[in-house]
N, C-alpha and C positions, 0 to 999 in steps of 0.2 A: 424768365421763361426758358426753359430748357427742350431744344430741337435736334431731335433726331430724325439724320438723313442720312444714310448709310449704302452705298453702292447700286446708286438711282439712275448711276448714267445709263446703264443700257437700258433699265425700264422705261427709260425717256426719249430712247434713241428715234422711235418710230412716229409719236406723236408732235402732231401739226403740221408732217412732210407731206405733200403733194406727191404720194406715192402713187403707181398704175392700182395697189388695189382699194383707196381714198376714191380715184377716180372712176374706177367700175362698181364700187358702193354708191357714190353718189349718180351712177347714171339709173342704178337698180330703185334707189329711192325715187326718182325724178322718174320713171316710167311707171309703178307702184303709185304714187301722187296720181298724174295721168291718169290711169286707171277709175281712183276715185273720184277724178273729176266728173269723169263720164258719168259714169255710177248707170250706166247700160247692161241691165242683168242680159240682156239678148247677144250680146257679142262677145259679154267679159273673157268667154273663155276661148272665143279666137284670136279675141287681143292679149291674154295670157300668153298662149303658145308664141304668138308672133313678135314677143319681144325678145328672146332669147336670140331671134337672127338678126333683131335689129340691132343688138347690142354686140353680137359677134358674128362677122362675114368674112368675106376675103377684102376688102377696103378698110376695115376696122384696124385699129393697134390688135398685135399678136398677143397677147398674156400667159400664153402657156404653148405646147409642143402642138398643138395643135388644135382647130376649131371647135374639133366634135368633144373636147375637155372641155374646152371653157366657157362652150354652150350649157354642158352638163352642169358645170357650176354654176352657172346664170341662174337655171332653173331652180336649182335648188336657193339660190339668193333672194330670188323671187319669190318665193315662196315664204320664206322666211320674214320678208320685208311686207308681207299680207298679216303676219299671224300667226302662221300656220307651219307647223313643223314639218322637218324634212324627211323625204319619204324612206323607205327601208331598202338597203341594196340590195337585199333578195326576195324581191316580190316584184310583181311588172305594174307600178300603182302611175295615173296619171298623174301630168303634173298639175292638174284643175284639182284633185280628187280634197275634197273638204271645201272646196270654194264658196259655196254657198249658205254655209254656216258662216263666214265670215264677211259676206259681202252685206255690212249692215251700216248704219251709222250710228255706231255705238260702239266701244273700246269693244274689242276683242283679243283674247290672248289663250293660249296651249302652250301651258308649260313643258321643258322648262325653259326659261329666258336665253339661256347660252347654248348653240350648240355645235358640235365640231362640225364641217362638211367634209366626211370620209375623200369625196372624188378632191378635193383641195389639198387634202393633206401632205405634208411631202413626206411623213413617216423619220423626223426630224430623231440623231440617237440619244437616249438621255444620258444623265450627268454622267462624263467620264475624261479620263487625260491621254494625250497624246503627244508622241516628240516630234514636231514639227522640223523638217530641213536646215532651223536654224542652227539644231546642235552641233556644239563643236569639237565631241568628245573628250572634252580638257581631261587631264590627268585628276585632278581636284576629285572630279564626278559625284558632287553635293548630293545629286536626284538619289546615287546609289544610298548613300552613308543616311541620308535621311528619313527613306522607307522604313514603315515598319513591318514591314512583309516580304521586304529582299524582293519587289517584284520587278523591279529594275535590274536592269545585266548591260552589257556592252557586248553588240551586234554589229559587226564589220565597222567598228570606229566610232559607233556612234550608240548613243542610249535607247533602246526599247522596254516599254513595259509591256508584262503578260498582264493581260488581261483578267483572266482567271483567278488571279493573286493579288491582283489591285484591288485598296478599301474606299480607292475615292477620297481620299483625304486630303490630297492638295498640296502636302507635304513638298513632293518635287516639284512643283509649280514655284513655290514660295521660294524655296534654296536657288533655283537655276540661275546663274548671274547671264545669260543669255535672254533671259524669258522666251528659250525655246520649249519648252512644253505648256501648250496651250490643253484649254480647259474648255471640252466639248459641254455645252447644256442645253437643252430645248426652249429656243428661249420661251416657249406660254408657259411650261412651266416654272420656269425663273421669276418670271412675272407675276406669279402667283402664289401671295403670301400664304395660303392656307393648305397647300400642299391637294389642291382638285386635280390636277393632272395628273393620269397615267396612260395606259396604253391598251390598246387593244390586242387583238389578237394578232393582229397583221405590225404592229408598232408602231401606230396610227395614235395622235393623241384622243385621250379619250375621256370626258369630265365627269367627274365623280361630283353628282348633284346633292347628296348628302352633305357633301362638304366645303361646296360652292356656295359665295352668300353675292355674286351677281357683280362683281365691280368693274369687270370686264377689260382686265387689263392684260386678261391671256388675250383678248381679240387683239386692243391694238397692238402688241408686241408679236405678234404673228407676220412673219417675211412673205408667207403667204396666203395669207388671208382666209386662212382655214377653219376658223373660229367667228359666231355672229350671232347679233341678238335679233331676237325679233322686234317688227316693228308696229305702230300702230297708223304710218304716215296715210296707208288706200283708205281707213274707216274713218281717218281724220276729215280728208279732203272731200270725201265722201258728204260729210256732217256739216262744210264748210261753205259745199256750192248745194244744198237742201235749203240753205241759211237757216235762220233762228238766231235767237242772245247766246253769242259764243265767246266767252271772257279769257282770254290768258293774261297769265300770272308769267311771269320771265326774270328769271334767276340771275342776278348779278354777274356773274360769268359771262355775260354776254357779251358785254364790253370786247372791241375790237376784234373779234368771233368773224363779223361777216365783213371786213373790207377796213384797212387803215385809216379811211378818210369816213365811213357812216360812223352815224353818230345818234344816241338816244330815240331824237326824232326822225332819222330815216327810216330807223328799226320801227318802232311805233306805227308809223305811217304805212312802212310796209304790211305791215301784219293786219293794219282795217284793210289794208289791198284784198289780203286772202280772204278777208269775210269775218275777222273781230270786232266786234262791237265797241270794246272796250280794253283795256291793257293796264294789269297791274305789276307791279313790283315784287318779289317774293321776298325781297329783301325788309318789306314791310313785316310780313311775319318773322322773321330773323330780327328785329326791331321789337317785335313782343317776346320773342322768347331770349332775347340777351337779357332784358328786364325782368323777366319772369325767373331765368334762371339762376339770375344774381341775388333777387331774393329768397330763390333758394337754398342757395353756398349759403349765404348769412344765417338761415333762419336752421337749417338742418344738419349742414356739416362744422359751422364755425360752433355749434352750440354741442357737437361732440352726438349728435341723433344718429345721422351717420357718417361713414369711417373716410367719403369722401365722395366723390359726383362724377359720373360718365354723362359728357355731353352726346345727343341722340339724334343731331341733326344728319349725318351721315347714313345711309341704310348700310349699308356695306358694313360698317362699324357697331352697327347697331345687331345687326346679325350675325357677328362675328360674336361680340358678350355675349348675347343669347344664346346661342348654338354649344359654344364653346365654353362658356364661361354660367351657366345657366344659373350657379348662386351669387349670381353680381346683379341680380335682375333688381334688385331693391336698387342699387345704385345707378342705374340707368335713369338720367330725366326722363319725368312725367309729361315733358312742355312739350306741346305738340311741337313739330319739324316745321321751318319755316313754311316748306309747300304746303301744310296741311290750315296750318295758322291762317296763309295769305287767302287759301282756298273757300274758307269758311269766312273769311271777313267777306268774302265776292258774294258767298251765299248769303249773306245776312243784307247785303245791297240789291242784290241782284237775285230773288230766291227763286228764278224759273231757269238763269242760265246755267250753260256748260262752260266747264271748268278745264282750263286744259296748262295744264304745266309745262314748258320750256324749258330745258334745262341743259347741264353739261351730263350727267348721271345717265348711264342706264339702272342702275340698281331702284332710281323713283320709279322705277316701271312696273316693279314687283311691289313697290310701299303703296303706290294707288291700286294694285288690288286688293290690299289686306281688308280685310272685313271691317275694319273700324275706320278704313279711308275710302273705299271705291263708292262712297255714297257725295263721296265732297269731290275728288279728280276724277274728271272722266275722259280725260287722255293725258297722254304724257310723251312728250317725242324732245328729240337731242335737238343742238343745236344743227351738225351734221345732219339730222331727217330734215328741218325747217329751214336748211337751205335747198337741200331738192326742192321743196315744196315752193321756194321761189320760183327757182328754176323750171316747174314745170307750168308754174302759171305766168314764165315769162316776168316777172318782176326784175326791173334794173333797181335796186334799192336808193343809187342815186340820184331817182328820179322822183322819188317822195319825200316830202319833209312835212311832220304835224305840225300843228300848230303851238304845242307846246309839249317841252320832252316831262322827263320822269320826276316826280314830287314825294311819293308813297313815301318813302324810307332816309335814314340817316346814313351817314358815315359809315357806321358801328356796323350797320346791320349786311351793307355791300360790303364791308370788311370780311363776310364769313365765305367769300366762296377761296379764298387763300386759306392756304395750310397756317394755323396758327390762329387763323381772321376771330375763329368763333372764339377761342378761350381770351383773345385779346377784348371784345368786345361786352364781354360778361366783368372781365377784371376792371377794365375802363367803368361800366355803368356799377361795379363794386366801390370804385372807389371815389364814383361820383357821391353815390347815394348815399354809401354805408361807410365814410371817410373813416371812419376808425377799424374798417374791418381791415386785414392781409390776409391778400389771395395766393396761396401756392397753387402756381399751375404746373401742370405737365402734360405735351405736347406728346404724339408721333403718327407718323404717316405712311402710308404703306402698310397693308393689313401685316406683314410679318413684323415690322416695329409694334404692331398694334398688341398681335397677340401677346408679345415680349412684355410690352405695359400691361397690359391684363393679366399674368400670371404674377410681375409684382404688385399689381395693385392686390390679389387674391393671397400673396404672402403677405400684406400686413405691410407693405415698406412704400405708401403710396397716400398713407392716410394723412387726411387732412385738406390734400387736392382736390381741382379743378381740372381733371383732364380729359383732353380734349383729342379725339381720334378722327384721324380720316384715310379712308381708304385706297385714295388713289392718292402717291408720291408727288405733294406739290397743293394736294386740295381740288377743290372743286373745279378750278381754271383748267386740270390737268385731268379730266373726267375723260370717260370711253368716247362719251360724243363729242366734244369741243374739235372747233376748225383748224387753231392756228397752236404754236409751240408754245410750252408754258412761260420761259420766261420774255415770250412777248406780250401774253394774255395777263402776266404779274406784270407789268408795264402800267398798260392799259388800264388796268383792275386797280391800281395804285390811286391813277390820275383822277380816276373816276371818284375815292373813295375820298382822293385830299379837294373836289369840287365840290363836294357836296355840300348843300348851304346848312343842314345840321349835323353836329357829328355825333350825339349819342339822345338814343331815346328816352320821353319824359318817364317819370316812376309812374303817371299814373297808366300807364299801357299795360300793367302785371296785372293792372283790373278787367281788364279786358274781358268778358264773359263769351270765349269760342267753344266749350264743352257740350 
């Protein structure tokens, strides 16, 4: 198995820290919850307006230069965390205005899924170089000899670049034996593999929704938290205290997510707290489609039908082939996505409940609307929203333990929320079942590794593979919503998947009739 991970430190830098804006996210989800608790259409909208002061006063932590900013952000947070998109800066629109379209208990969404907060922005500069005070004007002067535009000179002792002249190339970066010229970049766009960032008018970032497929890794690498998906936590809670057969399915990723010492049956337990009926596995459908896919490879690419196989559990990845790569669509798996697989097994037991997915992912937020799933998920919220939602109904997760933890799924199939997990698990039950077949895989992560493999998979120099794409650097543990750092969640994830009492699903699971 061949992995590519390629200059992931800073994409990484942000995620799992207990930063001020982790903190002001999770108060905005936890009042938003609130909110649907009530589910009092006669007050909603003076408890709207009233939590922007509850969340920022003069007792509250400072977040920004002043109150009257980071109420203005609040509002727009809120708003956000309803559903409901952010209002236009040149119009006088309230902050209630659309509320009652949205105040239902039923997924509600206004695309699109990402969007900047203008007043949040800080107007960050993009890609460019600069010679930092470390220079030491040596005689040598690399930066000069190695431009290829002379845009380097020597300025009272020390190295300057014109601007004007500069291609961005990096060249002097690379030569400095100082590493005094450092390398200005915005980090959301750094973060993102597809090149959706640019700017606006003012130089404000600015997401090109054409070209965005939702993985939301400009939000967490934003220092200020200027970038945010919306959410479905108010219609959730909403749905939760109406009660009814309300089933979640909860994605492997979860492991060590909400607290180092909770454990399968806390989580479990916690979540009949909120008003679940029932609690499946999603790794269960990742269970049928490791098996389902493996007799795929055998049956379609090892017999030479087709030139090779994109795994399709990822939406991010999935939309990235499609978008981008629109004659690779034959090679994209058919097997439903674990969430879609576990969703339809709930339905077939359970065929009057609601369906609601847990996950690390924002991008499953835009997959349970597609027309061929919004009939099977009918929420979808992060691990990040489903801890507000303790928090707003007071849940100490310590305090509950089921009576029995998680059964649904094997090894293989908890193996898929790690980078690698799924093409490992399809090879494993290849080589269980089809002992004589050899599996070439290939692996990469991070949508721009991604597109990289999809332009040779589309030259011709890929044929014969199993590869396997994921969109966030690190896999599913490393998703927009998840709590804690990825290599403590690949810990966790690890422990989880060598306890498991089976490790790979039986063959007859490919028979499964979920269509």
């Amino acid at each position: 198995m061949r992995i590519k991970i390629k200059n992931q430190e800073v994409r990484l830098m942000l995620r799992g820290l207990d930063t001020p804006i982790r903190a002001i996210r999770r108060q905005v989800f936890t009042e938003a919850a609130k909110l649907g608790m009530k589910a009092n259409s006669e007050t909603l909208l003076d408890d709207m307006e009233e939590i922007p002061y509850k969340i920022v006063n003069e007792d509250t932590e400072q977040y920004r230069e002043s109150v009257y900013r980071s109420r203005a952000i609040v509002r727009e947070r809120l708003r956000l965390a309803m559903g409901l998109s952010l209002r236009p800066e040149d119009k006088p629109i309230p902050l209630t205005a659309g509320v009652d379209a949205s105040n239902i208990s039923e997924k509600y969404y206004e695309p699109p899924l990402m969007q900047v907060i203008p007043s949040a922005c800080d107007a960050c500069e993009e890609r460019g170089y600069e010679v930092s005070n470390m220079c030491r004007g040596c005689l040598a002067h690399p930066c000069m000899e190695v431009c290829p535009r002379g845009a380097i000179s020597m300025v009272d002792g020390h190295s300057f670049i014109d601007q004007e002249k500069c291609i961005k190339c990096g060249k002097c970066k690379s030569a400095c034996p100082y590493d005094a010229i450092s390398k200005k970049e915005r980090p959301c766009q750094a973060a993102c593999g597809v090149g959706a960032i640019g700017s606006d008018k003012m130089g404000r970032a600015k997401i090109d929704n054409d070209k965005c497929v939702s993985c939301g890794m400009c939000m967490v690498n934003c220092p200020f938290g200027a970038i945010s998906d919306k959410s479905q936590v108010f219609q959730l809670m909403r749905t939760l205290s109406e009660g009814g057969e309300i089933v979640a399915e909860i994605a492997p990723a979860f492991v060590g997510q909400f607290g180092d010492n909770i454990t399968p049956r806390n989580i479990k337990a916690a979540l009949q707290e909120l008003g679940f009926k029932e609690v499946y596995e999603v790794a269960l459908g990742a269970d049928i489609g490791a098996i389902a896919e493996a007799h795929h490879y055998v049956e379609k690419v090892e017999t030479g039908e087709l030139p090779f196989l994109l795994t399709s559990c990822c939406p991010s990845w999935s939309m990235l082939a499609k978008k981008y790569f629109p004659d690779l669509i034959d090679q994209i798996s058919q097997e439903l996505t674990p969430m879609v697989a576990t969703a339809r097994t709930i339905k077939k037991e359970h065929p009057n409940a609601r369906v609601v997915f847990i996950g690390p992912c924002a991008a499953k937020k835009l997959e349970a609307s597609r027309r061929t799933v919004r009939s099977d998920v009918d929420f979808v919220v992060t691990y990040e929203e489903l801890q507000a939602m303790f928090d707003a109904k007071e849940i100490d997760l310590t305090k509950y333990e089921a009576e029995s933890s998680f059964h649904n799924a094997t090894g293989a199939g908890r193996g898929y929320a790690c980078a690698g997990g799924v093409a490992q698990a399809i090879e494993n039950c290849v080589h269980e079942y089809y002992p004589d077949v050899d599996v070439h895989v290939e692996h990469a992560e991070g949508l721009a590794e991604c597109k990289k493999t999809l332009m040779l998979a589309k030259a011709g120099r890929m044929n014969g593979c199993l590869i396997e794409g994921m969109g966030c650097p690190g896999g599913c543990i490393a998703g927009a919503g998840t709590n804690i750092p990825v290599e403590k969640a690949k810990k966790a994830l690890a422990n989880f998947v060598k306890n498991s009492s089976t490790p790979l699903p039986s063959k007859e699971l490919a028979e499964i009739e979920l269509k």
